[in-house]
C-alpha positions in Angstrom: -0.4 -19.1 1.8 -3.0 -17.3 0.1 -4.9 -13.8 -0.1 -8.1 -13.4 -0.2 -10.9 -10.9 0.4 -11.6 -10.4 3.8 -15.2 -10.7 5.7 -16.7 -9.1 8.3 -15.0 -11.4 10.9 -11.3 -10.8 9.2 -12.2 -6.4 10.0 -11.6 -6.1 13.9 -7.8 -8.3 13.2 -7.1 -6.1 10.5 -8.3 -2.9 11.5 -6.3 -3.4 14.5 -3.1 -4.4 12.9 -3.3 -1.2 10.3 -3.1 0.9 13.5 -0.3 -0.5 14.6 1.9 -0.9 11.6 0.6 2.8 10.0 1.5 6.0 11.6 -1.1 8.4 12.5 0.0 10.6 9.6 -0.1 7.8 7.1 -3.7 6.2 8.1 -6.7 7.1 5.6 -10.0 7.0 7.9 -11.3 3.3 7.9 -14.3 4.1 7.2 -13.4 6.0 3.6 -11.3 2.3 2.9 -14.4 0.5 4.0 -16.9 2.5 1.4 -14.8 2.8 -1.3 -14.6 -1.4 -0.8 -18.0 -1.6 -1.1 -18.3 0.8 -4.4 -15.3 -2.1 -5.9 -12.8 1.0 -5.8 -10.4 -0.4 -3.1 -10.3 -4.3 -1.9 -9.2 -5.3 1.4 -7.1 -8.5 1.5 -6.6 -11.1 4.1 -3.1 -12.6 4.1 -3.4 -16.4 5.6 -1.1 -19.2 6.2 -3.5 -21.8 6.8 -5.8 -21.1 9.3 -3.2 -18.2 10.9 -3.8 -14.7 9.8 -0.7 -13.4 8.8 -1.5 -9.6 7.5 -3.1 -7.9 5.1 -3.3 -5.7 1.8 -5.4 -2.9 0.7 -5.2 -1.8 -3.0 -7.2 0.8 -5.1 -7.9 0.5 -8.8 -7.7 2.6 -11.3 -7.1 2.0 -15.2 -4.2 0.2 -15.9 -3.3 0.9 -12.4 -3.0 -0.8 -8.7 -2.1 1.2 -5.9 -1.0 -1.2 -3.1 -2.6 1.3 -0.6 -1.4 -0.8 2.8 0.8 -4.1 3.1 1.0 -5.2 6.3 2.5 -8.6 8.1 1.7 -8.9 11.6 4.4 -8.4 14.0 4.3 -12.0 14.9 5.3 -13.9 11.5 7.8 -10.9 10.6 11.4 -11.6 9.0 10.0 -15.2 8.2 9.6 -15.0 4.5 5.9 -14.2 4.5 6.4 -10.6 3.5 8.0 -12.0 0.0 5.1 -14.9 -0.4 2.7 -12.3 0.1 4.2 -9.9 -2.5 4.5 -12.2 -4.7 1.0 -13.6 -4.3 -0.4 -9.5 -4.5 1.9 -9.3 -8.3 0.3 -12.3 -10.1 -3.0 -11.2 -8.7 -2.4 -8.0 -10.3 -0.7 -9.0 -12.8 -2.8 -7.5 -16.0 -1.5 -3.9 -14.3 1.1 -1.7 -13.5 1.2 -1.9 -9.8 2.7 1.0 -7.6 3.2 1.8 -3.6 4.6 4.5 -1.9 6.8 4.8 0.9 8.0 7.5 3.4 11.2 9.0 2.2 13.9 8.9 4.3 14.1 12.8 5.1 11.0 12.4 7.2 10.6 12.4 11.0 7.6 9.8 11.2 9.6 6.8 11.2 13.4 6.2 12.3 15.6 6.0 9.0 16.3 1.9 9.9 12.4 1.2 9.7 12.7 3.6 6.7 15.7 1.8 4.7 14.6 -1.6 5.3 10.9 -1.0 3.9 12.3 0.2 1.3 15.2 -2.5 0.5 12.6 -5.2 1.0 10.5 -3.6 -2.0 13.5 -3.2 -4.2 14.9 -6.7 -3.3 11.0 -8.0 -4.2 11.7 -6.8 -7.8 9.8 -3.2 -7.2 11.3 -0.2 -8.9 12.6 3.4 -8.6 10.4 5.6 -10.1 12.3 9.1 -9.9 8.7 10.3 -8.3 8.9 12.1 -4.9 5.3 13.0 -3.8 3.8 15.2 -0.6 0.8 13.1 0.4 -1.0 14.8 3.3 1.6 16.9 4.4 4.3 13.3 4.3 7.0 13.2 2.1 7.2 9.9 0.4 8.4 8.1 -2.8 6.7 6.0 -5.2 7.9 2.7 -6.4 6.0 0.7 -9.0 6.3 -3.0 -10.3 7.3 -1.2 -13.9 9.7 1.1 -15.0 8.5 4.5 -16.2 5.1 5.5 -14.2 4.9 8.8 -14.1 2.7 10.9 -11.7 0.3 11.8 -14.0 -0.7 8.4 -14.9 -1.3 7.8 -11.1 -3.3 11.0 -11.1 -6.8 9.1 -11.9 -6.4 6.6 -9.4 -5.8 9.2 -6.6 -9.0 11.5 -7.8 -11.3 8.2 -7.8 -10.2 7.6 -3.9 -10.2 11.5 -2.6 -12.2 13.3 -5.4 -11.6 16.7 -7.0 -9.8 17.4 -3.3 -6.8 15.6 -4.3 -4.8 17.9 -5.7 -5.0 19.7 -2.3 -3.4 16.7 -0.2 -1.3 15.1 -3.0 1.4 17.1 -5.0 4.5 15.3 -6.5 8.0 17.4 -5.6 10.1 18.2 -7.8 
C-alpha cells in the first residue's frame, strides 16, 4: 500500500468518493481544497493498493501542525484492514508533527450514533487521542483528536486561519 499525491486523473475518483463519505454539512468547497493544494497549504493524497484505488487523505499544514482534513476508504475495501495501513502510512509521513482530526460528536443529528462511535473507536484503537476539545465548525458539533496528548485549540488556531482567513473565527469556535 502506499500514499501518494494525487494527479489530475486520481480528481474525478476522489472528488466522487468525498461526496459520498462526507455529509453536506461537513464538505469544504472542492475548489477551496484544490487552491489551497496548489499554494502547498493542503495536499491531496491518493490511497493505493497496487494498481486499486483504495481512498484518500486531505491534510492542511500549519507549524508544528497537520490537520488530517478528510480520510476516506472507499466503500468497497472497507472493514479489510486498509483503514489502519493507511493511518499508519499518513503518521510516519507526518511524523516531524503533531497531527490532529476532528470528528462529529455524538450529540449530532448528521450521522446515526453507530457511524458516529465506530469512527471514533477506530481513531482511538489507531493510537489517536482525546483531546478534551469540543469545537462548532460551521454550525457541526465535533471533537478533536490528535496523534499527541495536550493540543490545545489555540495551537490549532493558525492552521485554521491559513485555510479560511481572518473569517475563521466566525465558522470555527471551540465549546466549552
Amino acid at each position: 500500500m502506499d500514499i501518494s499525491t494525487a494527479d489530475s486523473l486520481d480528481m474525478n475518483y476522489i472528488l466522487d468518493l468525498y461526496q459520498r463519505a462526507f455529509p453536506d454539512n461537513e464538505r469544504k468547497p472542492f475548489s477551496l481544497i484544490e487552491r489551497k493544494a496548489s499554494m502547498g497549504e493542503m495536499e491531496i493524497l491518493l490511497i493505493r493498493e497496487e494498481r486499486k484505488r483504495i481512498g484518500f487523505a486531505i491534510v492542511a499544514y500549519a507549524e508544528h501542525l497537520v490537520l488530517l482534513d478528510y480520510f476516506a476508504i472507499d466503500e468497497r475495501w472497507r472493514n479489510q484492514g486498509y483503514g489502519t495501513m493507511a493511518l499508519e502510512l499518513l503518521e510516519g509521513l507526518y511524523s516531524d508533527r503533531q497531527m490532529f482530526l476532528e470528528i462529529e460528536k455524538a450529540d449530532t443529528d448528521t450521522a446515526p450514533d453507530d457511524i458516529r462511535l465506530r469512527r471514533r473507536n477506530f481513531y482511538l484503537r489507531n493510537g489517536l487521542n482525546e483531546t478534551g476539545i469540543d469545537a462548532e465548525l460551521f454550525g457541526v458539533k465535533m471533537e478533536l483528536l490528535s496523534t499527541c496528548r495536550g493540543l490545545t485549540f489555540e495551537e490549532c488556531e493558525p492552521l485554521y486561519r491559513s485555510i479560511y482567513g481572518a473569517l475563521y473565527r466566525n465558522v470555527i469556535r471551540p465549546l466549552i
